[in-house]
N, C-alpha and C positions, 0 to 999 in steps of 0.2 A: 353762195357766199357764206364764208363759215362765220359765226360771230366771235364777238370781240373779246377775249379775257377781261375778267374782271381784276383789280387789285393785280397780287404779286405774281399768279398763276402764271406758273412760263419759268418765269423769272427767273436766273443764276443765282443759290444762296449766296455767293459774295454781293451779289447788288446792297441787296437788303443790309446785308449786317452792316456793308460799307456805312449806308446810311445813315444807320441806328448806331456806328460808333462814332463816325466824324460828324454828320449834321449838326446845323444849328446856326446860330449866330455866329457864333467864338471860336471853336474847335480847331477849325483850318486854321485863321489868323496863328492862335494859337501854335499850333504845328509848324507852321509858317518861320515863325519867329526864334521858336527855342532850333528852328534848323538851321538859323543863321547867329546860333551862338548869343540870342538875347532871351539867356534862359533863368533868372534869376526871378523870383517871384515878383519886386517890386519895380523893377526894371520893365516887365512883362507888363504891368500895373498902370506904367506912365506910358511906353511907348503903344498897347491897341485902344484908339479911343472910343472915348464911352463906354468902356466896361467896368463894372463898379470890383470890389475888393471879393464881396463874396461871390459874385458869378465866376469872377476868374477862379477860386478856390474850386466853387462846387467843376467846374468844366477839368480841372486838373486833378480835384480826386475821378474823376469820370473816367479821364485819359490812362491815369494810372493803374484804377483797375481794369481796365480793359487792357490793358499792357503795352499800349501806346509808347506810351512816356515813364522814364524812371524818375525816382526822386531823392536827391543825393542830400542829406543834414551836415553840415559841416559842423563838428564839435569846437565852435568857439565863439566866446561872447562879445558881440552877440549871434548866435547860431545865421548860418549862412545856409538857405534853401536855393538849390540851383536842379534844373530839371535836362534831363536827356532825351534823345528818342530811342527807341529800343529799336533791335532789327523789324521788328514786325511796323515800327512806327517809321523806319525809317522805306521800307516798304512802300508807303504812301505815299511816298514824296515826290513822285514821278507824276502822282493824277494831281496832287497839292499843288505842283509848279502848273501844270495844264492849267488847271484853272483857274489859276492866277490871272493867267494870259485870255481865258475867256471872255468877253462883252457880251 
């Protein structure tokens, strides 16, 4: 009987990074949400519940440097923040919808 891997050993690097870019509480929802066109910061704010002002900020600089997500400033007052997905974001939207449908 051969023993059992410990941690990631084995593992596909896409598992992991998957993880470590979309895991967490928020991220999916997240993702979720700016894929169906509810991608305005305050919008995004009222409609996942329970996430406060700055988690949603720190998870969307997160998305964006990881290059998830773009972030579009609208020159006008008052400045209008609206977010997209980028190819690579949009990428994931195929396991994102899956596991929507998971229990």
């Amino acid at each position: 009987m051969k023993p059992r891997r410990k941690g990631n050993a084995g593992m596909p690097h896409a598992v992991p990074h998957f993880f470590n870019t979309v895991g967490g509480k928020w991220k999916m929802s997240i993702l979720y949400f700016i894929s169906k066109d509810i991608n305005h910061f305050n919008i995004l704010l009222k409609t996942i519940p329970s996430i406060n002002r700055q988690v949603l900020l720190t998870q969307l600089k997160e998305l964006e440097q990881d290059q998830i997500i773009k972030k579009t400033i609208l020159p006008q007052t008052p400045e209008k923040v609206f977010f997209q997905l980028t190819e690579q974001g949009k990428d994931l939207l195929p396991i994102i919808m899956m596991m929507q449908h998971w229990d």
